[in-house]
Structure formats: C-alpha cells, structure tokens
PLY file of the C-alpha trace (Angstrom):
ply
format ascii 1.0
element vertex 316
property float x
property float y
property float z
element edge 315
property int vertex1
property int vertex2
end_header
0.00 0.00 0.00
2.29 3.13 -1.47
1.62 6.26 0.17
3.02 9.02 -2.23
0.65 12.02 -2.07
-0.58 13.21 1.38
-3.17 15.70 2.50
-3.78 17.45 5.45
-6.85 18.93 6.56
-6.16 21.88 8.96
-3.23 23.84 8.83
-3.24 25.18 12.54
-0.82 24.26 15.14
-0.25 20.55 14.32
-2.09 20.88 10.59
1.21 22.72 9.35
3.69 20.71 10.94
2.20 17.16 10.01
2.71 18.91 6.32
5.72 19.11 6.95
6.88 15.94 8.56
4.76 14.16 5.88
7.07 16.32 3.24
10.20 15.83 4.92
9.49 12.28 4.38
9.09 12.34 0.76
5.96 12.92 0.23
3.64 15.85 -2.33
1.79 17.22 0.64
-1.57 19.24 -0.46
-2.49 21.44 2.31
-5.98 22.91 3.50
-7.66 24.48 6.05
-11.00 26.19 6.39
-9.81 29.39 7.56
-8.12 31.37 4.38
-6.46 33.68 6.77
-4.46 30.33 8.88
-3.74 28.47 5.35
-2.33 31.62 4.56
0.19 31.71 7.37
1.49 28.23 6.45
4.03 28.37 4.42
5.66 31.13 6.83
5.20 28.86 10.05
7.08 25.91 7.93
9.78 27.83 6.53
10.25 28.81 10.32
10.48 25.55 11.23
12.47 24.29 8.35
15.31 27.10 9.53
15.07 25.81 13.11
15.78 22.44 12.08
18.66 23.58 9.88
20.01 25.71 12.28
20.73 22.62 14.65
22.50 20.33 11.76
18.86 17.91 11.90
18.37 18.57 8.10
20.25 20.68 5.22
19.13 23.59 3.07
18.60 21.55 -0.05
16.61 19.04 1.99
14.89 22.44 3.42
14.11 23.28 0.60
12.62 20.13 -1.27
10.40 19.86 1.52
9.30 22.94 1.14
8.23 22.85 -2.13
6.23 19.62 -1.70
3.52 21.53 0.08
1.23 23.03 -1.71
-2.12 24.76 -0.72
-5.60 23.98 -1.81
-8.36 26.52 -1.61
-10.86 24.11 -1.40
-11.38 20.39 0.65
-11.59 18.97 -2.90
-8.98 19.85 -4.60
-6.88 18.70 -1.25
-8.31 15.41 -0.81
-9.48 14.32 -5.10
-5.63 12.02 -4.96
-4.42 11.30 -1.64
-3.38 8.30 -0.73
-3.40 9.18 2.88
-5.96 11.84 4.61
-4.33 13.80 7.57
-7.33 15.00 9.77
-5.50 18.04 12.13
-8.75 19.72 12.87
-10.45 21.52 16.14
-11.23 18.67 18.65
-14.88 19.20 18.53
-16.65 16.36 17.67
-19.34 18.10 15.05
-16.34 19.59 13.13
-14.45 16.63 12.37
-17.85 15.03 11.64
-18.48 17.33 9.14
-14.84 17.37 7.54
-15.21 13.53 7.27
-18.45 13.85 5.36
-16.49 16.17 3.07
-13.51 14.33 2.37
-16.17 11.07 1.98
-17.53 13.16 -0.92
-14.16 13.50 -2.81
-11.48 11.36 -1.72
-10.88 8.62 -3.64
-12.43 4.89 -2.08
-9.00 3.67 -1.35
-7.47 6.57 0.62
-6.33 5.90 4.17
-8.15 8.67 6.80
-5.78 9.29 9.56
-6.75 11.21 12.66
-4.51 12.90 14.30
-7.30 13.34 17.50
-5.68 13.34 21.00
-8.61 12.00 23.13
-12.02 11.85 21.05
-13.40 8.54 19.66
-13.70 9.70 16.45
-14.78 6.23 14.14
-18.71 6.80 14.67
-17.69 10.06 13.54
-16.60 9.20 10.03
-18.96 7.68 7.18
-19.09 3.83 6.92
-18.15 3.16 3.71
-14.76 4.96 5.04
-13.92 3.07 8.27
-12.27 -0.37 6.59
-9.49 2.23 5.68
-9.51 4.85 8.76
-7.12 4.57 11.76
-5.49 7.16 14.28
-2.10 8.62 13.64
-1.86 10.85 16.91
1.36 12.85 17.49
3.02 15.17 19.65
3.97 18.52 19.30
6.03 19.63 17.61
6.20 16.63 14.97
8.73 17.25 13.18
10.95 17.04 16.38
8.90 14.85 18.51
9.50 11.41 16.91
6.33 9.67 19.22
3.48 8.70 17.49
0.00 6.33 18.45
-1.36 4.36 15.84
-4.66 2.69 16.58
-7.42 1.15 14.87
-11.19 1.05 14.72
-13.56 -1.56 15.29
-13.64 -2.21 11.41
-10.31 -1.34 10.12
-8.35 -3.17 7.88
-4.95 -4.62 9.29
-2.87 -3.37 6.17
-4.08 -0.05 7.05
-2.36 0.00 10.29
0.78 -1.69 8.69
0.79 0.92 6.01
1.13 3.83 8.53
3.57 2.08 10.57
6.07 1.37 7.87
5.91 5.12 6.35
6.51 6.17 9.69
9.51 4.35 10.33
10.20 5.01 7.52
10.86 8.62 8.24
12.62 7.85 11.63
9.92 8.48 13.83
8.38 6.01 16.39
5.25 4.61 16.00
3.19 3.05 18.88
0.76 0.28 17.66
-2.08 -0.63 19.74
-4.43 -2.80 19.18
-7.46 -1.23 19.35
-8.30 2.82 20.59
-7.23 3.07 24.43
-8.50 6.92 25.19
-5.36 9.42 25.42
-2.81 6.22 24.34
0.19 6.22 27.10
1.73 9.55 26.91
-1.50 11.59 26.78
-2.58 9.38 29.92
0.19 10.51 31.81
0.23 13.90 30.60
-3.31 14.00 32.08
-2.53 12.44 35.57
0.63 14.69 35.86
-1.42 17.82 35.63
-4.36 16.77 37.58
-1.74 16.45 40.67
0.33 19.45 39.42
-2.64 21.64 39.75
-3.70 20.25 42.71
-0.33 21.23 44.14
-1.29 24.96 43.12
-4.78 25.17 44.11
-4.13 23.83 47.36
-1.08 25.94 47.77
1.44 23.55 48.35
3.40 24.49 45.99
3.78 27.24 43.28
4.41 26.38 39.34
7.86 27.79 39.56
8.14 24.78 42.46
6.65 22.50 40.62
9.13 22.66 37.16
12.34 23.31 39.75
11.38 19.48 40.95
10.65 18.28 37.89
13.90 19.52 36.01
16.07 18.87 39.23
14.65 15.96 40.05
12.65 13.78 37.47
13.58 14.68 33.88
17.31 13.79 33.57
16.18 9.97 34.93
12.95 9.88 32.73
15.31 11.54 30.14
17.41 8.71 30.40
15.87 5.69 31.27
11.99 6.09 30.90
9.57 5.75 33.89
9.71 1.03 34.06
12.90 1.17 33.69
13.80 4.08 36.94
11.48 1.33 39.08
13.64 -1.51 38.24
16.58 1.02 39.26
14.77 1.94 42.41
13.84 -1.49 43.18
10.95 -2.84 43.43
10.71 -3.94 46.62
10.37 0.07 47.32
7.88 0.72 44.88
6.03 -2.08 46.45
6.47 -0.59 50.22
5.68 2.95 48.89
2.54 1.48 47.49
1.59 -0.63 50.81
2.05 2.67 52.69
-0.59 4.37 51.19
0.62 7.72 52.01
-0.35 9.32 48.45
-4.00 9.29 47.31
-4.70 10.39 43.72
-6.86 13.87 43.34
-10.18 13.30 42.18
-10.71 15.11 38.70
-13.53 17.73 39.59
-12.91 18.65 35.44
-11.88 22.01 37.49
-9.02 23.95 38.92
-9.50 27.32 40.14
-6.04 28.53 39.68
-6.76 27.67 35.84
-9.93 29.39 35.84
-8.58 32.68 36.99
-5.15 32.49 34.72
-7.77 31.88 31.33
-10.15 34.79 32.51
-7.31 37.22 33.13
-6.68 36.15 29.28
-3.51 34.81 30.55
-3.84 31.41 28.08
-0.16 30.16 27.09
2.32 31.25 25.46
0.70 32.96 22.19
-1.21 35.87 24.82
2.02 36.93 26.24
1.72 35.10 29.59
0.59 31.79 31.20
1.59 30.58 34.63
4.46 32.37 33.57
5.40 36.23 32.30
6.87 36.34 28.24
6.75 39.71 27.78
6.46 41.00 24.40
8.89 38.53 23.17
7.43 37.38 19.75
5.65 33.68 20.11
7.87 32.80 16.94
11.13 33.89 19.24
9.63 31.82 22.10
8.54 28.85 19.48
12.72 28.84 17.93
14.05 28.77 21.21
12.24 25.79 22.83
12.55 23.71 18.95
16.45 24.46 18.84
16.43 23.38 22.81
14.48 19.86 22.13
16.83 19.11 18.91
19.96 19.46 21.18
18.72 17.26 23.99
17.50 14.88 21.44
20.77 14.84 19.62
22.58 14.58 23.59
20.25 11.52 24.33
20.84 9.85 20.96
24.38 9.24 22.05
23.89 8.53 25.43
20.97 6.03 25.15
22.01 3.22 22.96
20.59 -0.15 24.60
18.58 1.49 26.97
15.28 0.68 24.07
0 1
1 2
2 3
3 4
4 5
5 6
6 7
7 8
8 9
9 10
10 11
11 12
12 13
13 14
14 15
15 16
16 17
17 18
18 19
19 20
20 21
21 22
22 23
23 24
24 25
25 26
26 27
27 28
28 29
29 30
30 31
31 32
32 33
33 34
34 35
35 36
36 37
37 38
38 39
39 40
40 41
41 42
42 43
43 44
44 45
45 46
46 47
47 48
48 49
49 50
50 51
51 52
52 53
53 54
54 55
55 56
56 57
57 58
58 59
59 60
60 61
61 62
62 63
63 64
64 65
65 66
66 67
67 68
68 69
69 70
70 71
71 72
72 73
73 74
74 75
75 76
76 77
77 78
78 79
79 80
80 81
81 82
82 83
83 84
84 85
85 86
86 87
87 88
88 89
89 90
90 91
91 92
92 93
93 94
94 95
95 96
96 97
97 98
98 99
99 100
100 101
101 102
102 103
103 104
104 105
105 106
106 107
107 108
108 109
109 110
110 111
111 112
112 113
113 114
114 115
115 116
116 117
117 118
118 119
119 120
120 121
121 122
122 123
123 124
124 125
125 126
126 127
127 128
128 129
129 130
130 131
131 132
132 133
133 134
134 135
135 136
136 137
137 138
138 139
139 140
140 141
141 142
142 143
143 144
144 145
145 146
146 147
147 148
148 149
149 150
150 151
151 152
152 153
153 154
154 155
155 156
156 157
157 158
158 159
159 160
160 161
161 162
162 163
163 164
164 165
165 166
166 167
167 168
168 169
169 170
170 171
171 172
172 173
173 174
174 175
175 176
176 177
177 178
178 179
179 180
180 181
181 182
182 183
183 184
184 185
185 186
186 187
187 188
188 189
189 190
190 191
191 192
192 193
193 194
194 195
195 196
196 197
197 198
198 199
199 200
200 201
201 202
202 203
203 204
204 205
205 206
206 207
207 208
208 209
209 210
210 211
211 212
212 213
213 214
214 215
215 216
216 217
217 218
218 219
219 220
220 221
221 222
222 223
223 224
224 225
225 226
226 227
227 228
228 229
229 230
230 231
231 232
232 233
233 234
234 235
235 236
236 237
237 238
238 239
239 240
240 241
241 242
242 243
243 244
244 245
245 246
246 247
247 248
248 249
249 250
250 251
251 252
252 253
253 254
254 255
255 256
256 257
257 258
258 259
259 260
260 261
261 262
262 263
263 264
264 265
265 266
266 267
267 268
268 269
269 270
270 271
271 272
272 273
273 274
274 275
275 276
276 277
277 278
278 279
279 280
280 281
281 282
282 283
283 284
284 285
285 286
286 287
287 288
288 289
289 290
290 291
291 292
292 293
293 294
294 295
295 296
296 297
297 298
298 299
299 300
300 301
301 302
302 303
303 304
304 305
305 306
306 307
307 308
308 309
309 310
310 311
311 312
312 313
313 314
314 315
C-alpha cells in the first residue's frame, strides 16, 4: 500500500507541521484548512520551522528546501483530498467539526485513501462515514512533529490490518516512532500521563502547596534527567521494586479526584492569561514574539535529542 501524495486537513498548530513531517518524508503534501487567513500563514510557520531544524544540523538547506516545495495549498477540501493516498485530519477537537470534515472528504477522496486522525482524546470512528472506516485509523502525534519522533497508531472496530501496517512502515520510515495498539485506548500512554501529571500538578497549586515555579524546579532537578534517560519502568527496576512495592503498601499518596476544574486555571484563562501565544501563562513572556519563544524551545528539544541519541544506545 504506497503512500506518495498526502493531505492534510487543517493547517493550525499541528495541521502545518504534520505537512511538513509528511514532506520531509518524501511525500507531495496538499495542504488545506478552512480558515483562508491560517492556510495563509502556512508556508511562513514551515519555513520557520524548516530554519530551526537547519540551524541545529537535523536537516540541510537543499533538503529544506525540497520539503518545502512539496507543500502546496488547496483553496478548497476537494482539490486537497481528489488524490491522496493518505488523509491527515488536524482539525479543532470538537466532535461536530471533524464530523463534518469527514463527510467532506467522503464526498471527494478517492475509495481507497487511508483517513488518519490525528485526534488526542475523542473517539472519532462513529464520527466518520461507513463506507470509510475499513481504511480509517489514528495517527496521533506530539507537538512539535517534526521534532517529537512519538506517534500512536490505533485502529477502529472495522479497520483493515494493512491499514495500520501501512502507517507504521511510512513512519519508520521517516525515523519516527510509532506506537501500535491494538485497538483505541483513550489518550494512548503519553496523553494518559500527561493527564494524571497535571491533575496532581494543579492540585499542588490550588491547594497551595506548591507554586508552578516549584513544581518545574522538581521536575527539572529531580525527574527529567532519569525519565530523560531511562523512561519511567525502567527508573522502578533502578529503584527497586521492593520500594515501589512498600511505597505502594504505605498508602501515604492518594490520587486527586478530577472535579474537570481547577480554580487557579480558571482565573489564569479569565485574566486572558492562556499560554504562550497571549504573552503570559503561569508564567510572564513579555512582548517577546511567540515565533522567538517557538525557535528557542525547537532548537532546545533538537539538542537534547541529539545529547540523548548518544547517550541512550541499549537502553530501548
């Protein structure tokens, strides 16, 4: 099953980057997105990240380039979708949208495309048309993609196992590091964790324990270089785990309950304090520009990745 021409519908946050890891790969890329105004800032926001990844040695101009120039835009969902081989859905996570985007790339694709979702927690298969799910699967990755190599592959009730196999050969195929499941386990591993290390890292806040600026001290002090290193199984058999086993008999930590609230987020989002793109989150950025911000953590990520590339052999 040859996957040569790729599109991806949305060009937002991930929608632009997925282009771009699809076209770094090797593969004509046809954009789209909805909005005029965010298809329009593409090609900007992938040049960007092109230079970033040049800049640390990942990639070289002429490969820069090339990739580049496999992306194209597309006005319309039509002329996106009329040859792919492979669908990239990268829009909102609201149910009704990517209901209606799947209806629209139903009515144009061609019968044998592959529709991959790139949905972090939503069950989206009773979302897409029937006649579509033999050939529809989740591709779910991590931002930003074309540095994060991590990405969940899972299947619907009705898909076809060649599907699957398809997307995890092109995958490894372009060096990253697909995670197969076997059927759709809601927010795969890392999103899982993600979601149990914020409900306790908010906790911390609300409760006043401890203060965000705590919170990442710990972390980068005392958690990352290990995890880093090793992963989280393998820092238990280091541990021991006779001690995990104590720690666990003890009892002494009890999980928070998720309330699907946290005041101290409530106030930060009303103050319009949202992340990094409104200037300030739990932390200040000034009037740096987000694209300054955006460079500086990408060029960061490629050097630690390059560090733990030589220090890691064996440990996977």
């Amino acid at each position: 099953m040859a996957i040569e021409k790729v599109a991806v519908i949305g060009a937002g946050t991930m929608g632009h980057a997925l282009a771009l890891v699809h076209a770094l790969g090797g593969c004509r890329v046809t954009l789209h997105d909805a909005s005029a105004e965010v298809l329009a800032r593409a090609p900007a926001l992938i040049a960007t990240a092109c230079n970033t990844l040049c800049e640390a040695g990942t990639i070289s101009t002429h490969e820069a380039e090339a990739a580049r120039n496999r992306v194209l835009r597309a006005d319309a969902i039509e002329q996106a979708v009329a040859n792919a081989d492979l669908i990239v859905e990268a829009v909102v996570e609201k149910a009704e949208v990517k209901r209606a985007v799947f209806e629209e790339i139903d009515g144009f694709a061609p019968a044998s495309a592959i529709i991959a979702s790139n949905t972090s927690y939503l069950d989206i298969f009773p979302l897409i048309p029937a006649a579509r799910q033999e050939n529809a699967a989740i591709a779910h990755w991590y931002s930003p993609p074309y540095i994060v190599d991590l990405v969940d592959i899972a299947p619907g009730p009705s898909t076809a196992p060649q599907v699957i196999a398809a997307l995890r050969a092109l995958y490894e195929g372009f060096g990253k590091a697909p995670l197969v499941f076997d059927r759709l386990v809601p927010g795969y591993v890392a999103n899982r964790l993600q979601a149990a290390l914020n409900l306790e890292c908010l906790r911390m806040i609300d409760q006043g324990w401890a203060s965000a600026e705590d919170i990442d001290f710990s972390i980068r002090h005392g958690l990352v270089d290990r995890l880093a290193l090793l992963g989280h199984m393998r820092k238990m058999d280091y541990t021991g785990l006779e001690m995990i086993r104590n720690g666990l008999a003890a009892r002494t930590y009890q999980p928070p309950e998720n309330t699907g609230h946290s005041p101290a987020l409530a106030r930060l989002i009303d103050a319009g304090r949202t992340g990094v793109r409104a200037g300030a989150g739990f932390y200040d950025y000034g009037d740096e520009p987000v694209e300054d911000l955006l460079h500086r953590r990408d060029l960061g990520l490629l050097q630690l990745k390059k560090m733990l590339s030589r220090t890691t052999g064996g440990q996977e």
